[in-house]
C-alpha positions as CSV (number, residue, x, y, z in Angstrom):
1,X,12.4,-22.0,-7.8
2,X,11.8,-18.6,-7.4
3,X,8.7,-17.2,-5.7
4,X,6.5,-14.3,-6.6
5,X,3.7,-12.5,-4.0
6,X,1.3,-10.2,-5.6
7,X,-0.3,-7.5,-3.5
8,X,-2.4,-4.1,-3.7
9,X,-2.3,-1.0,-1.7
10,X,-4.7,1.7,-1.6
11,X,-4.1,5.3,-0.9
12,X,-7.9,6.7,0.0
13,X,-7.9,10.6,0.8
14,X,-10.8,12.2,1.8
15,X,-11.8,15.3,-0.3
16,X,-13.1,17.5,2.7
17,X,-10.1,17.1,5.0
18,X,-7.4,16.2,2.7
19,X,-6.5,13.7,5.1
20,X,-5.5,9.7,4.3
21,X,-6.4,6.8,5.5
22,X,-3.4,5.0,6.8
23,X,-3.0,2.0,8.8
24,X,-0.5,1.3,11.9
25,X,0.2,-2.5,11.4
26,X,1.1,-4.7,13.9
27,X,0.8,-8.1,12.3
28,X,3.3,-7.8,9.5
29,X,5.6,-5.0,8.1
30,X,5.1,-3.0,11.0
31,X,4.8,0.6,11.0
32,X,2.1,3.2,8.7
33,X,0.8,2.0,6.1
34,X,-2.1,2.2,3.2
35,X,-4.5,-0.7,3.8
36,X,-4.5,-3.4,1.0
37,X,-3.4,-7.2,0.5
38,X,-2.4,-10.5,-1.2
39,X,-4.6,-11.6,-4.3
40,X,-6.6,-14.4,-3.8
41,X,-6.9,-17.3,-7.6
42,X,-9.4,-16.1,-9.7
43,X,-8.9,-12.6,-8.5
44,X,-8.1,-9.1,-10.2
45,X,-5.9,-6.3,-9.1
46,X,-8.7,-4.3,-8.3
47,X,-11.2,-6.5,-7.0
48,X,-8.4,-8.0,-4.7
49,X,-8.0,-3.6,-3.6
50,X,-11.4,-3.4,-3.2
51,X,-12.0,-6.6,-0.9
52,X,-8.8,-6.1,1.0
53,X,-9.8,-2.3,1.8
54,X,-13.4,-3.2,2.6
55,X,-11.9,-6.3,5.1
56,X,-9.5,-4.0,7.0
57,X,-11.3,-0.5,7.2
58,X,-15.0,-1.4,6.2
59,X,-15.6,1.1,3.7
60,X,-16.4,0.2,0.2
61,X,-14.2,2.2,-2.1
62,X,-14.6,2.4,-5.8
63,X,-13.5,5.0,-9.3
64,X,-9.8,3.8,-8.3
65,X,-7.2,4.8,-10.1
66,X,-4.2,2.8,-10.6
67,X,-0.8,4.6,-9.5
68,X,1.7,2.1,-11.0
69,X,3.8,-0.7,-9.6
70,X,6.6,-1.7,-7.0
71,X,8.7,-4.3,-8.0
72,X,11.1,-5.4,-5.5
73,X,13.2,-8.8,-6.2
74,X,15.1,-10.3,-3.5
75,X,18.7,-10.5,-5.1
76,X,20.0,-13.6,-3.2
77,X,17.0,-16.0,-3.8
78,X,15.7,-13.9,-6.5
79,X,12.3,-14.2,-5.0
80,X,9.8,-10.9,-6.0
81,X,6.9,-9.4,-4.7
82,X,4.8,-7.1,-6.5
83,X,2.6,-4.3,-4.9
84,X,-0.1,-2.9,-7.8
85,X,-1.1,0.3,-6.1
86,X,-4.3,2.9,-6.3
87,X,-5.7,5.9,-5.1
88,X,-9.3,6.9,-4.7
89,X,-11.4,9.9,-3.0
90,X,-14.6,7.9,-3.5
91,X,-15.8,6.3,-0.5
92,X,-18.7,5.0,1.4
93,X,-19.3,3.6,4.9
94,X,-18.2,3.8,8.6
95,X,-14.5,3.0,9.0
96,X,-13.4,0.3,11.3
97,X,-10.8,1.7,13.7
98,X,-9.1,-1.2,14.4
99,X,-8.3,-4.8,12.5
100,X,-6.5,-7.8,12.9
101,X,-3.6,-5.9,10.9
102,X,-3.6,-2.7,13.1
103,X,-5.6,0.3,14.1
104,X,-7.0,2.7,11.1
105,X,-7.1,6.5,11.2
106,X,-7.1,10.0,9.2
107,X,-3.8,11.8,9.2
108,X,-2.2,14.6,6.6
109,X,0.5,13.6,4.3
110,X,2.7,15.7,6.0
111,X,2.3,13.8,9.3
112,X,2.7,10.7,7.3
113,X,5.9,11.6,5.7
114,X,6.7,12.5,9.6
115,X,5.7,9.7,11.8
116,X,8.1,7.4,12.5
117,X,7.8,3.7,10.7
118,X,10.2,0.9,10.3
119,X,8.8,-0.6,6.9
120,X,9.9,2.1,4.3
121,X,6.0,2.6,2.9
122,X,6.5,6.9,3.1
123,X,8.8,5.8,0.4
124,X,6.1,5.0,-1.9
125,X,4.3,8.4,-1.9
126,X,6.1,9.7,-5.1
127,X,3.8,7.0,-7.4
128,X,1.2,7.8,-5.6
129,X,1.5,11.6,-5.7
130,X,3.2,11.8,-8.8
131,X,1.9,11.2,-12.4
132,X,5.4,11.1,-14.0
133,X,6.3,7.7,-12.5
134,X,4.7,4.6,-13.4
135,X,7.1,1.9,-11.5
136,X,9.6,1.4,-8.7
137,X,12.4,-1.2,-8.5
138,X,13.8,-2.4,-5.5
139,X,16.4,-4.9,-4.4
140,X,16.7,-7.0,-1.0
141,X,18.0,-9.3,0.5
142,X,18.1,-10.1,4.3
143,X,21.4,-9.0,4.7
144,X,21.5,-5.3,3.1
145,X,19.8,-2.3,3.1
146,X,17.1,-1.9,0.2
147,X,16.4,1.4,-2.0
148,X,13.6,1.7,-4.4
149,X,14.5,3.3,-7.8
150,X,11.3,5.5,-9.6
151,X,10.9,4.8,-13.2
């Protein structure tokens, strides 16, 4: 039977600076990242973005806006795992600059979109930076490359 993980992922840019608020995991899916999670039973989408953001960076975020959906679907096992994602600017508190996931810090987009990272997440900037799509579908498997198609 096939399985199905359900996770969120915030993108949290400060107004002033223009800057985001990326994470450099070490624990899993290595590389730059925007902080988020897995949902926990009885939880929403946003409450889980909320909890998981507040967990790994301390602040408390809130007016979030969802950015749409990646979809990928392993096509050996046929396994899937879903990542709901948001953006906010509205944030309170002091950030935490390192948790068990990785260290937290401020860059620009552009040194985002340069940094080197092994887990693909620059690749999900177009939802979030982009009104026009809503979804993105990618295919794995352990043996192939994956590519993510915007929708």
């Amino acid at each position: 039977m096939p399985k199905t993980e359900h996770t969120t992922m915030v993108m949290i840019q400060d107004t002033f600076t223009g800057k985001v608020l990326v994470q450099d995991r070490v624990k899993s899916w290595k590389g730059l990242s925007f902080p988020g999670g897995h949902l926990e039973d009885g939880e929403s989408f946003y409450d889980c973005a909320i909890r998981e953001v507040k967990e790994e960076t301390g602040l408390d975020i809130f007016n979030l806006k969802s950015c749409g959906i990646i979809h990928w679907m392993n096509n050996q096992t046929f396994d899937r795992y879903l990542v709901f994602l948001y953006k906010t600017t509205d944030y309170t508190g002091e950030l935490i600059a390192a948790c068990e996931e990785g260290n937290n810090f401020w860059i620009t987009i552009d040194e985002f979109k340069a940094a080197p990272s092994d887990n693909g997440a620059v690749n999900y900037l177009p939802i979030f930076l982009d009104d026009t799509y809503n979804e993105a579908f990618g295919s794995w498997n352990d043996d192939e490359p994956w590519d993510l198609v915007y929708k």
